[in-house]
Backbone as CSV, one residue per row, in Angstrom:
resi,resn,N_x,N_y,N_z,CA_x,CA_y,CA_z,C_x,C_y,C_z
1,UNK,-65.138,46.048,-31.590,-63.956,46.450,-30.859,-63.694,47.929,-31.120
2,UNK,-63.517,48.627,-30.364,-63.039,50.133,-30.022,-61.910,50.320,-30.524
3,UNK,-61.329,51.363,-31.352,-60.325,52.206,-31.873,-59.585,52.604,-30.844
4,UNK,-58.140,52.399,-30.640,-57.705,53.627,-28.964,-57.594,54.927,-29.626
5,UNK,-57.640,55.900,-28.961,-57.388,57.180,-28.683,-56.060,56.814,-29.411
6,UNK,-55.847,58.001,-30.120,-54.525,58.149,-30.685,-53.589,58.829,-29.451
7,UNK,-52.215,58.230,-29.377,-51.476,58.947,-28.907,-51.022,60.130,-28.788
8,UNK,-51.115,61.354,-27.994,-50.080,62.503,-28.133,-48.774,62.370,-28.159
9,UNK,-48.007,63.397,-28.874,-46.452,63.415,-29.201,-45.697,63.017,-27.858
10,UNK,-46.216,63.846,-26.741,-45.759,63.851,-25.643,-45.198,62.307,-25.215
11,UNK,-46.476,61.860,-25.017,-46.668,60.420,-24.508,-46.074,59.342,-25.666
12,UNK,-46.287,59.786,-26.535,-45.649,58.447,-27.971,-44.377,58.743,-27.356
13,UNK,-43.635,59.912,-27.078,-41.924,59.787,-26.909,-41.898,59.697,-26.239
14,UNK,-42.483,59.272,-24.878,-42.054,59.356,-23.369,-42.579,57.496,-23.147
15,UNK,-43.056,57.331,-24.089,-43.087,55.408,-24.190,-42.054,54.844,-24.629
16,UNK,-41.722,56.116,-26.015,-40.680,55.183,-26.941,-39.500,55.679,-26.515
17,UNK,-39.198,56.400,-25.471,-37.948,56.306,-24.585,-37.783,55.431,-23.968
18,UNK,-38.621,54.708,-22.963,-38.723,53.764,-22.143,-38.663,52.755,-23.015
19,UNK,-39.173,52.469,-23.614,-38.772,51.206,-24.590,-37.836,49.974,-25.030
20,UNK,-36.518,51.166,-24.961,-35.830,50.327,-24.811,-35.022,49.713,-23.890
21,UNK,-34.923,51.006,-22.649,-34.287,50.797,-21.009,-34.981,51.434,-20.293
22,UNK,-34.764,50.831,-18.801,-35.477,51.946,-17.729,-34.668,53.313,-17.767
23,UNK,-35.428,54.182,-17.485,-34.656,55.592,-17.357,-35.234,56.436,-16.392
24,UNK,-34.463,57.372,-15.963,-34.875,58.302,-14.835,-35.224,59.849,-15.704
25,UNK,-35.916,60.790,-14.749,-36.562,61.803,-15.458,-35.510,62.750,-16.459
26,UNK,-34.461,62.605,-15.521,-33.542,63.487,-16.599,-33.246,63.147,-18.357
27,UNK,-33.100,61.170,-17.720,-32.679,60.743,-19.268,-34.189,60.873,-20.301
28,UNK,-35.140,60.820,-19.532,-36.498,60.599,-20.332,-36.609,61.793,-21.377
29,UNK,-36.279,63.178,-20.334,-36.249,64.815,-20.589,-35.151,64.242,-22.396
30,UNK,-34.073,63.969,-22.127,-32.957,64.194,-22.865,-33.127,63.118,-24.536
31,UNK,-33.918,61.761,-23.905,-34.132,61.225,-25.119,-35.169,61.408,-25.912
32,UNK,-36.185,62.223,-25.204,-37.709,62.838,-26.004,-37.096,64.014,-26.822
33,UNK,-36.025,65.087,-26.400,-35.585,65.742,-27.499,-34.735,65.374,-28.146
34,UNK,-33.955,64.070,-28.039,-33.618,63.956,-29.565,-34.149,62.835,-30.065
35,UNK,-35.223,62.425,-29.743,-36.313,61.615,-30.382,-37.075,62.526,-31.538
36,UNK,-37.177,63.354,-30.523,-37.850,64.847,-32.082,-37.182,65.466,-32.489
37,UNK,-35.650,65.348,-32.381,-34.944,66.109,-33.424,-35.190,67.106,-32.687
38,UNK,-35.108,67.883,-31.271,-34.972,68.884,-30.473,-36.185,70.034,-30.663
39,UNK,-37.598,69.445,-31.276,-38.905,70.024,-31.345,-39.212,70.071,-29.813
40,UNK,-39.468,69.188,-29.632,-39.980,68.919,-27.717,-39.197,68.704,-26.677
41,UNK,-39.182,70.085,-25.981,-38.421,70.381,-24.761,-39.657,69.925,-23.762
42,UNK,-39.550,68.546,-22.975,-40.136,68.621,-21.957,-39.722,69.003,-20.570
43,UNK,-40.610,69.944,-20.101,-40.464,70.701,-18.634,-40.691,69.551,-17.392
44,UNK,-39.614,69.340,-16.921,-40.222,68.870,-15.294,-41.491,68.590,-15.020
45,UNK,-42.585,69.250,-15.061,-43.534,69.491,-14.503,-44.714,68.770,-15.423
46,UNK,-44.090,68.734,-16.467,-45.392,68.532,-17.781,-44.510,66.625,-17.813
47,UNK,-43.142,66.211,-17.497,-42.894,64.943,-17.418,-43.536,63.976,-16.551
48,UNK,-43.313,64.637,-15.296,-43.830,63.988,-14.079,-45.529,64.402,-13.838
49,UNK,-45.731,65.161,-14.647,-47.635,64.287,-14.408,-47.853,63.524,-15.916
50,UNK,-46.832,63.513,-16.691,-47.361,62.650,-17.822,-47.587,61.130,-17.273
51,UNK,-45.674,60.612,-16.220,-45.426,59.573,-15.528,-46.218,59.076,-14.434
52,UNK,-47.124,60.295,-13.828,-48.091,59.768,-13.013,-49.068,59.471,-13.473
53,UNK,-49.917,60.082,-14.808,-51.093,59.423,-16.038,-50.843,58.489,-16.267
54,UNK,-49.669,57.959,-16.605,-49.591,56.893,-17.416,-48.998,55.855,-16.336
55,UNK,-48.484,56.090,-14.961,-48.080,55.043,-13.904,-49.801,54.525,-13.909
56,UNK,-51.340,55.781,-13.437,-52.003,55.170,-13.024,-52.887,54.555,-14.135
57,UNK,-52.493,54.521,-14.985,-53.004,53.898,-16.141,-52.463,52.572,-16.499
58,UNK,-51.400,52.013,-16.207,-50.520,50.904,-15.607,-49.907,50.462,-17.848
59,UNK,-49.440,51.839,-17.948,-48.381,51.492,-19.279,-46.493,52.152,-19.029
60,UNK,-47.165,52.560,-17.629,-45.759,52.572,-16.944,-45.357,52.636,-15.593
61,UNK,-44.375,52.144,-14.867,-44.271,51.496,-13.599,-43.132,52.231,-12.977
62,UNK,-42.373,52.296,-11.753,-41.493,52.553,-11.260,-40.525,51.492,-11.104
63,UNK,-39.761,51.514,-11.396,-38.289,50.143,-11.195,-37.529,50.153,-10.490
64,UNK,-37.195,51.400,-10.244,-36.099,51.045,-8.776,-35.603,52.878,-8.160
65,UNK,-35.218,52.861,-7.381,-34.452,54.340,-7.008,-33.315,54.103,-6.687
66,UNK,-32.248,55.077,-6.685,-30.924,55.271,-6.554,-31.238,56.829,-6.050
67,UNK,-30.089,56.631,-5.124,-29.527,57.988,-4.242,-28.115,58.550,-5.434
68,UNK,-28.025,59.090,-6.100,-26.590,60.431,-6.846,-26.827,61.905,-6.158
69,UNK,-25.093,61.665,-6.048,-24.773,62.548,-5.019,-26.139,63.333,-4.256
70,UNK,-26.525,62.160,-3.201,-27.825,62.931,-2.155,-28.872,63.280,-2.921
71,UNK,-28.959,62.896,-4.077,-30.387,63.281,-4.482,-31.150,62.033,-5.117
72,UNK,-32.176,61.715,-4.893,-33.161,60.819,-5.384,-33.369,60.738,-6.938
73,UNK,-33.288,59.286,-7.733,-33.204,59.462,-8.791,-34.151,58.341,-8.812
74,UNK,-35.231,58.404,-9.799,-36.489,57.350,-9.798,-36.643,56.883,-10.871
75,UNK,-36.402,55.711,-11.252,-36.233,54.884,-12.577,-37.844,54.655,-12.899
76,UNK,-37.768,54.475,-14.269,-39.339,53.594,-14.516,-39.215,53.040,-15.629
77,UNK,-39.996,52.290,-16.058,-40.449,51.021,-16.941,-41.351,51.011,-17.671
78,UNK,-41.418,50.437,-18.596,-42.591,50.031,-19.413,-42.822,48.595,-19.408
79,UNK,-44.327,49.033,-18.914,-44.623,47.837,-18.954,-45.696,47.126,-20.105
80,UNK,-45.960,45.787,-20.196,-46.801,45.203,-21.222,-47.901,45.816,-21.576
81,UNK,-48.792,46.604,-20.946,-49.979,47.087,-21.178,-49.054,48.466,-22.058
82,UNK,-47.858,48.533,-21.524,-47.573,49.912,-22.237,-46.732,49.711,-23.886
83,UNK,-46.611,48.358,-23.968,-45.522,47.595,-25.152,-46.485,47.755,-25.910
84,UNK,-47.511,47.095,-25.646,-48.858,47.013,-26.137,-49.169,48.053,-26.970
85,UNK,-49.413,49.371,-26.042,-50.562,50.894,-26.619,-49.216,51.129,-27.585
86,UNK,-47.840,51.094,-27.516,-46.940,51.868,-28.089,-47.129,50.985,-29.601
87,UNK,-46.849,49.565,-29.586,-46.724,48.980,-30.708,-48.399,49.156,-31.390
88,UNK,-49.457,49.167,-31.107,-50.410,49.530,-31.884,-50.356,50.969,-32.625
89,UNK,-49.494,51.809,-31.654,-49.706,53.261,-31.653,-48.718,53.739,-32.991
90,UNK,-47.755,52.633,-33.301,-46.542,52.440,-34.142,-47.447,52.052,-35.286
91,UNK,-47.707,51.029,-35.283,-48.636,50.620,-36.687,-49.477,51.241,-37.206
92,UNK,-50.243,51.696,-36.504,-51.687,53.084,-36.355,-50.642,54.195,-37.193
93,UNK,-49.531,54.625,-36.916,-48.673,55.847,-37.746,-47.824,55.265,-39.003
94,UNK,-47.751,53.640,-39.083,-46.802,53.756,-40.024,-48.272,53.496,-41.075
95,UNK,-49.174,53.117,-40.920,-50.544,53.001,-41.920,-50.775,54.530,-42.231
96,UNK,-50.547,54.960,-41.638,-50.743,56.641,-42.307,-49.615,57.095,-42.969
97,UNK,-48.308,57.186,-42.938,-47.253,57.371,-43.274,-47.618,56.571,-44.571
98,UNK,-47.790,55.245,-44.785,-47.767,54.277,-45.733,-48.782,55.606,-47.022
99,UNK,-50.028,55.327,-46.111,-51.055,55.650,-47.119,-50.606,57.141,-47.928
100,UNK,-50.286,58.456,-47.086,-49.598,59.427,-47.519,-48.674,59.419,-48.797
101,UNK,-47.550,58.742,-48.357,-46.683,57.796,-49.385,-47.164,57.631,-50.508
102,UNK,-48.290,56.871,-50.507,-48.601,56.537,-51.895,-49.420,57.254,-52.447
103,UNK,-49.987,58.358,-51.983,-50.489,59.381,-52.593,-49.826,60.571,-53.503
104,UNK,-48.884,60.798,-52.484,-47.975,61.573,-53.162,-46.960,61.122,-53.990
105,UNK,-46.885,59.725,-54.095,-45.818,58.740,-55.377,-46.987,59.236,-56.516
106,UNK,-48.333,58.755,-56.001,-49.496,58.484,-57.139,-49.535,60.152,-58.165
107,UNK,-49.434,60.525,-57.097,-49.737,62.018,-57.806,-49.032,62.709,-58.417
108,UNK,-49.181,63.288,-60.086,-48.464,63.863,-61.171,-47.638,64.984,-60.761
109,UNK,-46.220,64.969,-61.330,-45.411,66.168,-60.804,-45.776,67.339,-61.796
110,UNK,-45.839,68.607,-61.407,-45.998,69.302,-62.760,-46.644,70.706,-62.172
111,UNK,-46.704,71.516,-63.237,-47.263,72.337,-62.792,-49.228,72.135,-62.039
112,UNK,-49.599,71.041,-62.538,-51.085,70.660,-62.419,-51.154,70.076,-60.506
113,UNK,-50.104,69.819,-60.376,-49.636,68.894,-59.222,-49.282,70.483,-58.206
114,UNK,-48.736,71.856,-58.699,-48.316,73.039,-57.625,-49.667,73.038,-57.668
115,UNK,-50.801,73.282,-57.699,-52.018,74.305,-57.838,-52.856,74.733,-58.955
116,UNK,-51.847,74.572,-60.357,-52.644,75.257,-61.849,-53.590,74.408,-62.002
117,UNK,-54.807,75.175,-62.804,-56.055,74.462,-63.446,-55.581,73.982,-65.185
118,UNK,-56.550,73.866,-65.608,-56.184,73.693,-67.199,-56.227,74.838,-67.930
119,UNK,-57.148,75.675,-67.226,-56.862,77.476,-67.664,-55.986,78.169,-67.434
120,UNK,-55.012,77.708,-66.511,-53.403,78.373,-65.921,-53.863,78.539,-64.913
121,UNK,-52.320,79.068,-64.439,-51.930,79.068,-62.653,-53.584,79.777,-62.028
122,UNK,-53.627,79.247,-60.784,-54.368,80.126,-59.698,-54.132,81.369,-59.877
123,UNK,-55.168,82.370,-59.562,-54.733,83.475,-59.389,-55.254,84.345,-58.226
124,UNK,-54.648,85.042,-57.707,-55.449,85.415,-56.043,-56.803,86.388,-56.538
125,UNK,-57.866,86.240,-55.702,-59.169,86.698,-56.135,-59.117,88.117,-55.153
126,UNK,-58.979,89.294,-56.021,-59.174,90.552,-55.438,-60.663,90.861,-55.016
127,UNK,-60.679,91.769,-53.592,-62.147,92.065,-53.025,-62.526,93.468,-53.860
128,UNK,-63.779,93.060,-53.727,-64.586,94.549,-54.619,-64.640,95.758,-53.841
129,UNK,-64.017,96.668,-54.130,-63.867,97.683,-53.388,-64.779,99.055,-53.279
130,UNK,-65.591,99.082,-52.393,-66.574,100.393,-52.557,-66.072,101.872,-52.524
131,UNK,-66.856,102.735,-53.116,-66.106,104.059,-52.790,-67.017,104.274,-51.690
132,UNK,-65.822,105.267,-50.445,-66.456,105.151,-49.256,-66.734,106.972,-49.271
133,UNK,-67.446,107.470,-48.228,-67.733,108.455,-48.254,-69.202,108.785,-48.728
134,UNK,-69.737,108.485,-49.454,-71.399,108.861,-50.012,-71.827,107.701,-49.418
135,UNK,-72.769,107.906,-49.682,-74.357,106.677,-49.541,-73.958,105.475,-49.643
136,UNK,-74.308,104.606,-49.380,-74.189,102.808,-49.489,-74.919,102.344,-50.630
């Protein structure tokens, strides 16, 4: 059995918006930045071909339209194939998160733990400097 492709940020928050309600592009725009804590501003342009990748990829669907004030507002969905990639895509990150975790519990606090050897701190390695002007 095949590994999936890991998710991009983009697409992990533009699933795990949908997730829990249908939403239209504006709300999608509004819950992906504060899904990241206001890292990812998605543009119009970079939303709606994510929603058309992933409509024709069938992990997300269209649900219904509404007319506000004269303008077209286009809901969409997640669907099972898309419950699916998100909840693997969830486990796939919390197994890394996990493993991280216990590396850095595992690992000694101390100066040995910033960078130092048993001979003392690192020290930056200066370049050998030629005198320039004469012969090589």
């Amino acid at each position: 059995m095949s590994t999936p492709t890991p998710l991009r940020e983009p697409t992990f928050l533009i699933l795990t918006a949908l997730a829990r309600e249908d939403m239209h592009g504006y709300g999608i725009v509004s819950d992906v930045a504060a899904l990241s804590g206001g890292r990812l501003a998605l543009r119009p342009g970079t939303l709606y071909g994510a929603l058309d990748r992933l409509t024709d990829e069938g992990l997300v669907e269209r649900a219904h339209e509404e007319v506000v004030e004269g303008r077209l507002r286009r809901y969409y969905r997640l669907t099972e194939a898309g419950r699916s990639v998100l909840t693997a895509e969830t486990e796939r990150l919390r197994g890394n998160v996990e493993a991280a975790t216990q590396r850095l519990r595992a690992r000694p606090a101390g100066p040995r733990a910033a960078g130092a050897t048993s001979r003392g701190p690192l020290t930056a390695v200066r370049p050998i400097l030629r005198p320039t002007g004469g012969p090589a």
